[in-house]
C-alpha positions, 0 to 999 in steps of 0.5 A, spaced: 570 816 180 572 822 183 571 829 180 576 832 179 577 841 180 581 845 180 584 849 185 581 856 184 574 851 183 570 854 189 573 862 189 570 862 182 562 863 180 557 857 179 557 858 172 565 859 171 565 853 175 561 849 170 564 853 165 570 850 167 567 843 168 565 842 161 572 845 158 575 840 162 571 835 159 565 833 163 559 834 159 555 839 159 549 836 164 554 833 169 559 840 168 552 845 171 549 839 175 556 838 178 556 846 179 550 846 184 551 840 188 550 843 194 544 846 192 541 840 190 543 837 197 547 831 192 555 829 193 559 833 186 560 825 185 552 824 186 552 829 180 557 826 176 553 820 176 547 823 175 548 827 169 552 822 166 547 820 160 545 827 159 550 829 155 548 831 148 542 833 149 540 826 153 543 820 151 547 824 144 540 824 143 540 832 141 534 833 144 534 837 150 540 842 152 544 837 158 545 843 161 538 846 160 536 838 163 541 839 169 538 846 172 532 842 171 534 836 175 537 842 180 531 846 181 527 840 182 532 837 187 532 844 191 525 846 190 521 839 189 520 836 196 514 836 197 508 831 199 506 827 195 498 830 195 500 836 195 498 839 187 499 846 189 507 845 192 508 840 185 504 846 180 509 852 184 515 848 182 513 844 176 511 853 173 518 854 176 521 850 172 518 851 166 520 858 167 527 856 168 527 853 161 523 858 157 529 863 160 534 859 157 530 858 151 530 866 150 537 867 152 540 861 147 535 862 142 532 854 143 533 849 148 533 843 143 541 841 142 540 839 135 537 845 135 543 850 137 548 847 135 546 846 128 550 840 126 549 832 127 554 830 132 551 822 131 555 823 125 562 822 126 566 827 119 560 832 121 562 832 129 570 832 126 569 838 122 564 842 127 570 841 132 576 843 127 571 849 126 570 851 133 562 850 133 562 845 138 565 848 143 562 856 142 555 854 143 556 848 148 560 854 152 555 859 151 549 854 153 554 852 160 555 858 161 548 862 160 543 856 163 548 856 169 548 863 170 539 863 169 539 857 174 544 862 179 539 866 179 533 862 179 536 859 186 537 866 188 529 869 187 524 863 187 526 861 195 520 857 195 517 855 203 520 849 205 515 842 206 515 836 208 519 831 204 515 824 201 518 817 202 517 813 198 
């Protein structure tokens, strides 16, 4: 599978890039995953594959936002290379998460799928309805966007020192 974007792709922002991504349809932890590959030293073809499960609040699942999840992912991809007997580099980049997801949680007002968009997407009629009505994308857009922007800025202050990467 190649990913596929657009030709204004990289003039764009990251969040309008994951933006983009998602209404181009790639779910929403692939669309932000996707978004900052190069932050999480991965292929955007990595990303695609990494994030693929993680739509839907994981698995449709309707758990944790896949766009909260994949900042997550990005922020220990960026910041979680650390030996492994090192409590103090795993609890900064542990806290430093958990920061991330109760920003997103104060932006969007939750960080549970289900949660937000207020609708059970496992069920076939209630998903048609919220798509003819717009719900979907309103919310799933504004969770792409805002986690995106959160995690632009997370990467732009939290500039922890780099560690020694573990092999396993």
């Amino acid at each position: 599978m190649r990913v596929k974007v657009g030709k204004d792709y990289n003039t764009m922002s990251k969040s309008e890039q994951a933006l983009s991504l998602f209404i181009n349809g790639y779910n929403c932890a692939q669309s932000v995953l996707i978004a900052f590959a190069s932050e999480a030293e991965i292929d955007t073809n990595m990303a695609f594959i990494i994030a693929s499960g993680l739509g839907g609040g994981v698995g449709q699942s309707q758990s944790i936002c896949g766009a909260i999840n994949a900042g997550a992912i990005v922020l220990g991809m960026k910041f979680g290379r650390y030996e492994y007997t090192d409590m103090s580099a795993k609890d900064n980049v542990t806290k430093l998460v958990g920061k991330f997801v109760s920003e997103c949680r104060k932006e969007l007002g939750s960080t549970n799928c289900f949660e937000l968009l207020k609708i059970n997407t496992n069920d076939a009629v209630k998903k048609k309805e919220a798509a003819n009505s717009n719900p979907l994308s309103n919310v799933c857009n504004n969770a792409v966007s805002k986690s995106a922007e959160i995690l632009e800025k997370f990467l732009a202050e939290n500039i922890l020192p780099p560690t020694e990467t573990h092999s396993l």
